[in-house]
HTML snippet that shows the backbone in 3Dmol.js (N, CA, C, O; Angstrom):
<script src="https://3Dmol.org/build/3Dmol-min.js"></script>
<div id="view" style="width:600px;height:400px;position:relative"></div>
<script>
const pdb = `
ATOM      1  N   UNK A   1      24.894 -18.035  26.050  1.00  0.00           N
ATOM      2  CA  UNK A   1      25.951 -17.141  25.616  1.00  0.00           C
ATOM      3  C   UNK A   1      26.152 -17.329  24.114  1.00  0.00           C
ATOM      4  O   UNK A   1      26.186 -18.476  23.668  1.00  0.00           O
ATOM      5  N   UNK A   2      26.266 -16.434  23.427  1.00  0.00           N
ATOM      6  CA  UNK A   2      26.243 -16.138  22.131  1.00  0.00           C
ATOM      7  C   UNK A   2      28.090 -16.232  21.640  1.00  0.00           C
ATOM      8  O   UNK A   2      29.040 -16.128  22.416  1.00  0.00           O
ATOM      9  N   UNK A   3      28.150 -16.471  20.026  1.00  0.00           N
ATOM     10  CA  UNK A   3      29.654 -16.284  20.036  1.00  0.00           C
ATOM     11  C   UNK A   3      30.040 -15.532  18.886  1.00  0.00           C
ATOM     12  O   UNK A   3      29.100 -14.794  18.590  1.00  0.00           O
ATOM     13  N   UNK A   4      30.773 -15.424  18.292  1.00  0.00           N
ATOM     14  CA  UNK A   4      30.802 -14.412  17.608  1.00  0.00           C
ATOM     15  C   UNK A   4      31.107 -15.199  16.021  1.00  0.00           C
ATOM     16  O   UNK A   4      30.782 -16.356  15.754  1.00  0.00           O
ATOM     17  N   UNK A   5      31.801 -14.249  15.103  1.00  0.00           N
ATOM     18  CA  UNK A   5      32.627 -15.488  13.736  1.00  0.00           C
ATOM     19  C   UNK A   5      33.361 -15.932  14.232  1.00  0.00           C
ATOM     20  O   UNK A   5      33.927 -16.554  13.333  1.00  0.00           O
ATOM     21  N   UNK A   6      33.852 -16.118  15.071  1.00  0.00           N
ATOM     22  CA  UNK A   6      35.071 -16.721  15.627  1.00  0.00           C
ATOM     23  C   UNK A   6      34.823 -17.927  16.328  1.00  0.00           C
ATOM     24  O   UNK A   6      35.589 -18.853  16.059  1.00  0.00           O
ATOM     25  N   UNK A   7      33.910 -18.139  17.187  1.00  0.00           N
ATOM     26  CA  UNK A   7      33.466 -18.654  17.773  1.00  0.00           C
ATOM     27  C   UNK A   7      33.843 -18.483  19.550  1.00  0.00           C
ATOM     28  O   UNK A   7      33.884 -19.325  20.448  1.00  0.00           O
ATOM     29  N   UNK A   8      34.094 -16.908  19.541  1.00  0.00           N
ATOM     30  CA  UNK A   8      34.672 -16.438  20.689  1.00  0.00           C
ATOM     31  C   UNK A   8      33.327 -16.384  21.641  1.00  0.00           C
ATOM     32  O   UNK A   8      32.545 -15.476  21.356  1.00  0.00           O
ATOM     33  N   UNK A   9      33.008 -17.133  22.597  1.00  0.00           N
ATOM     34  CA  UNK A   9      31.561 -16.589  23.287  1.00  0.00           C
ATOM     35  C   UNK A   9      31.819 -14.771  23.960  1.00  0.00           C
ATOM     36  O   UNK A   9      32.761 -14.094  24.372  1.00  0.00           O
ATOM     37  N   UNK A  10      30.061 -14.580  23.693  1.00  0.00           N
ATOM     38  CA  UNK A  10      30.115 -13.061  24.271  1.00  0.00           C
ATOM     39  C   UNK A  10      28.611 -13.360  25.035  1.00  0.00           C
ATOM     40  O   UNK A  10      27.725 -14.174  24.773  1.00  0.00           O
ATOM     41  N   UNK A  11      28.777 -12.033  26.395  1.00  0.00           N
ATOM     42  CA  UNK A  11      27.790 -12.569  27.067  1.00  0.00           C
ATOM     43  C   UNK A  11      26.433 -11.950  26.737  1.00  0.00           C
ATOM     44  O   UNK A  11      26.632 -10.855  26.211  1.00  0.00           O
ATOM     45  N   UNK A  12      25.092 -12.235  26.846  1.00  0.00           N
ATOM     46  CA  UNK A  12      24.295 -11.346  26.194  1.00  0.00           C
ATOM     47  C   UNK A  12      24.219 -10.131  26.816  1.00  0.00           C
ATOM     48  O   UNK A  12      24.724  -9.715  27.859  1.00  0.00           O
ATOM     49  N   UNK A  13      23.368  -9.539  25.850  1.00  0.00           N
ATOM     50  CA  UNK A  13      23.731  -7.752  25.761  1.00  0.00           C
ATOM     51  C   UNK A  13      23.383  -6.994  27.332  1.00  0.00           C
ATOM     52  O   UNK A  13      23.891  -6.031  27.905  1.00  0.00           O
ATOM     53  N   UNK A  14      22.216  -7.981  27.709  1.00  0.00           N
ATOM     54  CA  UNK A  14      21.615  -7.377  29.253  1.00  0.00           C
ATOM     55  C   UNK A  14      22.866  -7.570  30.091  1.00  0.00           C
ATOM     56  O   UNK A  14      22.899  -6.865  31.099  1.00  0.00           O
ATOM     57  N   UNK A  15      23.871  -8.351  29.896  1.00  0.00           N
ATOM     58  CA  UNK A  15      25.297  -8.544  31.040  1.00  0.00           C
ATOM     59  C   UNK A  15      25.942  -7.473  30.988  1.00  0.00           C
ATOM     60  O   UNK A  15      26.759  -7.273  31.887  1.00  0.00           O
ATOM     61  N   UNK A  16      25.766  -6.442  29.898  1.00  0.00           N
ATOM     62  CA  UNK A  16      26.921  -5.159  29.547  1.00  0.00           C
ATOM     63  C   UNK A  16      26.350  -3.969  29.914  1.00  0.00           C
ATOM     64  O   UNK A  16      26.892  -2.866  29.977  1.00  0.00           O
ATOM     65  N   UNK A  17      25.153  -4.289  30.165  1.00  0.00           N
ATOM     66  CA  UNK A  17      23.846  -2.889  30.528  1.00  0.00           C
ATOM     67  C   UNK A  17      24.075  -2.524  31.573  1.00  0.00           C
ATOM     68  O   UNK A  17      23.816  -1.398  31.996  1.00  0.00           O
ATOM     69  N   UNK A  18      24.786  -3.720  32.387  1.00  0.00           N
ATOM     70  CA  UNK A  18      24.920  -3.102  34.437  1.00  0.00           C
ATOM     71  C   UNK A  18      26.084  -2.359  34.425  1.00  0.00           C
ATOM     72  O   UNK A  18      26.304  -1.487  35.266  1.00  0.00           O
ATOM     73  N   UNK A  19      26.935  -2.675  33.424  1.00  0.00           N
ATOM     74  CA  UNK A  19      28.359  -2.218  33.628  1.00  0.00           C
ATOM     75  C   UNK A  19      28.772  -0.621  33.599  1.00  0.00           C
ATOM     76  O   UNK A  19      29.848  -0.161  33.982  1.00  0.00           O
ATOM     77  N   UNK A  20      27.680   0.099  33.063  1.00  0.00           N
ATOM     78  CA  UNK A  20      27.145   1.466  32.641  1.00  0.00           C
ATOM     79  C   UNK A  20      26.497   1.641  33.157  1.00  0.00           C
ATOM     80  O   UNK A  20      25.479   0.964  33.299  1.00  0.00           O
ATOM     81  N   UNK A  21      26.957   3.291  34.041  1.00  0.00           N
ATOM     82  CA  UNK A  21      25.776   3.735  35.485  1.00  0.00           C
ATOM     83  C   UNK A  21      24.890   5.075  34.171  1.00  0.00           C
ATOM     84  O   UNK A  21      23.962   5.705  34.677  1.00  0.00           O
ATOM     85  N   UNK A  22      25.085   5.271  33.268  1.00  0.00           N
ATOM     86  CA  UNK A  22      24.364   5.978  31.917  1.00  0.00           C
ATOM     87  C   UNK A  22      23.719   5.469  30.892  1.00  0.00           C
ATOM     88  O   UNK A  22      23.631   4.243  30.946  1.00  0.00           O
ATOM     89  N   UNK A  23      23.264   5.938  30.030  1.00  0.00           N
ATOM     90  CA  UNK A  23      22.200   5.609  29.574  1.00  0.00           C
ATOM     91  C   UNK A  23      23.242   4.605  28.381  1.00  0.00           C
ATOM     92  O   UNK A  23      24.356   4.894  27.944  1.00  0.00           O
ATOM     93  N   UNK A  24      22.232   3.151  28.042  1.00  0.00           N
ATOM     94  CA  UNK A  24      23.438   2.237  27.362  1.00  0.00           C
ATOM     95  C   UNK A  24      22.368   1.818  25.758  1.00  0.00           C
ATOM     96  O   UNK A  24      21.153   1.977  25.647  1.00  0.00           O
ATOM     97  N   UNK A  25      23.130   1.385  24.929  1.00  0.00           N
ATOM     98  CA  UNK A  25      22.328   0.691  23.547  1.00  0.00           C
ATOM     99  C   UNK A  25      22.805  -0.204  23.560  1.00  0.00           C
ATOM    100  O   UNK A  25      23.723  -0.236  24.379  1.00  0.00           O
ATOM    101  N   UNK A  26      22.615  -1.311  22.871  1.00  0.00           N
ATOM    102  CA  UNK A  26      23.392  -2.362  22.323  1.00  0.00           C
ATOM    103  C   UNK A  26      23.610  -2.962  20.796  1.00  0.00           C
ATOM    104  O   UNK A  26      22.617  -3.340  20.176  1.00  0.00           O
ATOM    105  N   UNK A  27      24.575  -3.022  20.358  1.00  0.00           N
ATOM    106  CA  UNK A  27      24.699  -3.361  18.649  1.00  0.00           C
ATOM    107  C   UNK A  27      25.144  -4.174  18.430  1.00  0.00           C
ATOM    108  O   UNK A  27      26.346  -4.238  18.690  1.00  0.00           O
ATOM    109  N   UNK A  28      24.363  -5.512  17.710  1.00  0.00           N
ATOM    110  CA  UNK A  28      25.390  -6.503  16.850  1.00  0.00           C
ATOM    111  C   UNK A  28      25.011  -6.115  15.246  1.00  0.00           C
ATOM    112  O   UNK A  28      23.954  -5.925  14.646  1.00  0.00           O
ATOM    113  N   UNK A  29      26.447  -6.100  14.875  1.00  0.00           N
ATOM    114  CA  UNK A  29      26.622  -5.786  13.831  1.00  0.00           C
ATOM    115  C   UNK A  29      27.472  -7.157  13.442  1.00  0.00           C
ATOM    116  O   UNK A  29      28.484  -7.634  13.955  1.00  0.00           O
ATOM    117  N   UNK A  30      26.473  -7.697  12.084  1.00  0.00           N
ATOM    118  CA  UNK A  30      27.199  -9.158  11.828  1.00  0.00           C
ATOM    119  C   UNK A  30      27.532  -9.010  10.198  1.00  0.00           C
ATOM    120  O   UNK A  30      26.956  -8.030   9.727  1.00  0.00           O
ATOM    121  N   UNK A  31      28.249  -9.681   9.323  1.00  0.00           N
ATOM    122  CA  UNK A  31      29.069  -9.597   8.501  1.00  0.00           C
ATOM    123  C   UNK A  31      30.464 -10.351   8.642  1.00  0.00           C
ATOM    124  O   UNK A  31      31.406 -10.352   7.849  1.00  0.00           O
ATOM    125  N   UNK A  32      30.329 -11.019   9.921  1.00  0.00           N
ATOM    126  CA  UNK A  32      31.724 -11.473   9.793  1.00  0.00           C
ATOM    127  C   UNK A  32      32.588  -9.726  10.479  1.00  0.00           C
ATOM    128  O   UNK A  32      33.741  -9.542  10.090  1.00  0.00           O
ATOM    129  N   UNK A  33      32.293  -9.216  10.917  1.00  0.00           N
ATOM    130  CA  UNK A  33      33.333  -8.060  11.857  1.00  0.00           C
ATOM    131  C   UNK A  33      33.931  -8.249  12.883  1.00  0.00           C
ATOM    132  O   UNK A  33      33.585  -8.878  13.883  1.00  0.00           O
ATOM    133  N   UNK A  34      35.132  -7.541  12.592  1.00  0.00           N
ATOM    134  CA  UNK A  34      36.236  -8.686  13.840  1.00  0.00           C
ATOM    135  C   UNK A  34      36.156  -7.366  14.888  1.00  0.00           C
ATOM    136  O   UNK A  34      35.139  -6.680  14.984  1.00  0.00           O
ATOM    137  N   UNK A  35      37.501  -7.097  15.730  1.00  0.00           N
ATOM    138  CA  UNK A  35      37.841  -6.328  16.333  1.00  0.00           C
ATOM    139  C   UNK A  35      38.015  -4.584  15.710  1.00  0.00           C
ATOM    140  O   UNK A  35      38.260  -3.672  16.499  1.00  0.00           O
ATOM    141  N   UNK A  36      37.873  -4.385  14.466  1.00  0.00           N
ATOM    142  CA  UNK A  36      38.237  -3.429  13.838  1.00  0.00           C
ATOM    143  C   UNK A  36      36.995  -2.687  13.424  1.00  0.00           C
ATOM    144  O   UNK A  36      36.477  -2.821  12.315  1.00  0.00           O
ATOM    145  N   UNK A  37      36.632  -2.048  14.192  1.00  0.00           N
ATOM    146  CA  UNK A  37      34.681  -2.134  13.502  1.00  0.00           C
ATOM    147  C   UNK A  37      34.738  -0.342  12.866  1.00  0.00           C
ATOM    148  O   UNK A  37      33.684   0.122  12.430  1.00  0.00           O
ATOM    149  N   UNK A  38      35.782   0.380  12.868  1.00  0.00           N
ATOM    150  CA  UNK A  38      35.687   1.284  11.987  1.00  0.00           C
ATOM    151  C   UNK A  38      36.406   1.315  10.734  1.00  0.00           C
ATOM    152  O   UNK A  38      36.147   2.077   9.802  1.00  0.00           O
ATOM    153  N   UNK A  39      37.065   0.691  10.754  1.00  0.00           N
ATOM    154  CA  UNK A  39      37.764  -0.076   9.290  1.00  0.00           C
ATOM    155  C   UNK A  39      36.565  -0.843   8.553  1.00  0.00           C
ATOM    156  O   UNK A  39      36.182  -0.698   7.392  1.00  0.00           O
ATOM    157  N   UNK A  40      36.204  -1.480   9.293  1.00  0.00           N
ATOM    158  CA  UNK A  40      35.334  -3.358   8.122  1.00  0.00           C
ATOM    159  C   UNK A  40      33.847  -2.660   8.494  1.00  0.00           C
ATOM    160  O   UNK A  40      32.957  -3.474   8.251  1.00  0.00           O
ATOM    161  N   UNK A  41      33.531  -1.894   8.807  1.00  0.00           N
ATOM    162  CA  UNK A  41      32.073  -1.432   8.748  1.00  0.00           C
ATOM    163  C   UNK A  41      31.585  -0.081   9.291  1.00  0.00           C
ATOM    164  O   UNK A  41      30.701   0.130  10.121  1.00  0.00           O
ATOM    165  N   UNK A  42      32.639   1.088   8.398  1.00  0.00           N
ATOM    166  CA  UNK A  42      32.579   1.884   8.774  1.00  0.00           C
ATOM    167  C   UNK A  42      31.147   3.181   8.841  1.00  0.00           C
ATOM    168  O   UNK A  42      31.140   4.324   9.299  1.00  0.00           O
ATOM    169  N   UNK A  43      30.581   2.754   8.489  1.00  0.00           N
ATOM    170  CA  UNK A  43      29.128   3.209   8.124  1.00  0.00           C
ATOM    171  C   UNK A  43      28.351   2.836   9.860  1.00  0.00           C
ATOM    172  O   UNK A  43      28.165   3.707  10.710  1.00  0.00           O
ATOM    173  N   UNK A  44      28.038   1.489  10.015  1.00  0.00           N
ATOM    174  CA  UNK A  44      27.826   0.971  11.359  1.00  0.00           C
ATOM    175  C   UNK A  44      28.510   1.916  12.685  1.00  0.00           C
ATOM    176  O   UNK A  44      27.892   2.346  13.659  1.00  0.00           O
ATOM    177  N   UNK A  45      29.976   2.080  12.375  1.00  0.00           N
ATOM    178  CA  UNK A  45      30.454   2.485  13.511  1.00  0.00           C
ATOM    179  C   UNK A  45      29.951   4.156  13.370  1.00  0.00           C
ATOM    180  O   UNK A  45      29.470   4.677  14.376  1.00  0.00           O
ATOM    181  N   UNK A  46      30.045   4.763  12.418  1.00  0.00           N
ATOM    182  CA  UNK A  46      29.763   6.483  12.394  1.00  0.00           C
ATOM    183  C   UNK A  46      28.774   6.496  13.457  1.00  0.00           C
ATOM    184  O   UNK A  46      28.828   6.939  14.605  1.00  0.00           O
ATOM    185  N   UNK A  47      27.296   5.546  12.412  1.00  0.00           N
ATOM    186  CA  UNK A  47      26.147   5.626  12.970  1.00  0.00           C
ATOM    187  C   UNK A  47      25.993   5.944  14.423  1.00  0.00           C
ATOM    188  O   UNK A  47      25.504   6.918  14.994  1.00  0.00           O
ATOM    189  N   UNK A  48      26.689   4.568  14.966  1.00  0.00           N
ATOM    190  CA  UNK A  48      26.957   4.863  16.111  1.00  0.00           C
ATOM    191  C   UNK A  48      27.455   5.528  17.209  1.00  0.00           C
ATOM    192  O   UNK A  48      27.126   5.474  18.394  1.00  0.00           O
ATOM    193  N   UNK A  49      28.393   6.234  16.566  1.00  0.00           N
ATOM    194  CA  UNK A  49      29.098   7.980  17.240  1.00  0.00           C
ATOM    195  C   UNK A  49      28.198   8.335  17.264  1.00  0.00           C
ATOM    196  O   UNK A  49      27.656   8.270  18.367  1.00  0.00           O
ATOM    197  N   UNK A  50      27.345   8.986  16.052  1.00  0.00           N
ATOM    198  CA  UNK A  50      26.100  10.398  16.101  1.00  0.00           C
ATOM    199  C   UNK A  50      25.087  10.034  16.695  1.00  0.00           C
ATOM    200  O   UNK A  50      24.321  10.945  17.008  1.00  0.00           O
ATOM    201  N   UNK A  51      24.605   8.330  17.154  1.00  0.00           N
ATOM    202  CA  UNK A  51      23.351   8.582  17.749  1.00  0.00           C
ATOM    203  C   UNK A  51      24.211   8.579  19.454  1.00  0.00           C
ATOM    204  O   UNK A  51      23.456   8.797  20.402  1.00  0.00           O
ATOM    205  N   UNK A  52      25.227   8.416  19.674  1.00  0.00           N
ATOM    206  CA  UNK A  52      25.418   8.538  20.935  1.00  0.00           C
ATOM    207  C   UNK A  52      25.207  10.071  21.714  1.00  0.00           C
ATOM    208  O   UNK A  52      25.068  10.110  22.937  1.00  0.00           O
ATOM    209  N   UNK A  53      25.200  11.160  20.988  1.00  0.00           N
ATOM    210  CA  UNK A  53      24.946  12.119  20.891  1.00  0.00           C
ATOM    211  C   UNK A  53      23.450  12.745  21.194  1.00  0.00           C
ATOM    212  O   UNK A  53      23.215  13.885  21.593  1.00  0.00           O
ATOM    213  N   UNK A  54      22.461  11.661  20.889  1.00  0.00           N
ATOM    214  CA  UNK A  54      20.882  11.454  21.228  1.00  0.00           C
ATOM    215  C   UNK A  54      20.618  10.954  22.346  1.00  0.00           C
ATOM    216  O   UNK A  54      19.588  11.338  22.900  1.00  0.00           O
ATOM    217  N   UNK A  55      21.522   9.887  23.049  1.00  0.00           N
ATOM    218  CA  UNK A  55      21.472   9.128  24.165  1.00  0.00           C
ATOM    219  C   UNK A  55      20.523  10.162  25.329  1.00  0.00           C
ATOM    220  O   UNK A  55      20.291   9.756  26.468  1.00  0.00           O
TER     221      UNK A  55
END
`;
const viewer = $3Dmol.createViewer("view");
viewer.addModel(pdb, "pdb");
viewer.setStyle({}, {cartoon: {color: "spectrum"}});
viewer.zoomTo();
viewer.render();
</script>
């Protein structure tokens, strides 16, 4: 198990893939990004709207 800047553990990405009966990606985006990921890396998060759109 992986943790974050915090040192909050998170589980790896294949644990979040079952949780979604649709099609899923997974993103770490590191920089030190907390809970706020369209504020502190807002470029990362857009990205991620418009390719959800490709899914």
């Amino acid at each position: 198990m992986e943790g974050d800047a915090n040192g909050a553990p998170h589980p790896e990405p294949a644990a979040y893939a079952k949780k979604f009966t649709g099609k899923y990606a997974h993103r770490n985006i590191g920089g030190g990004i907390g809970h706020n990921l369209q504020q502190e890396a807002p470029k990362a998060f857009a990205d991620a709207v418009v390719d959800v759109a490709c899914l």
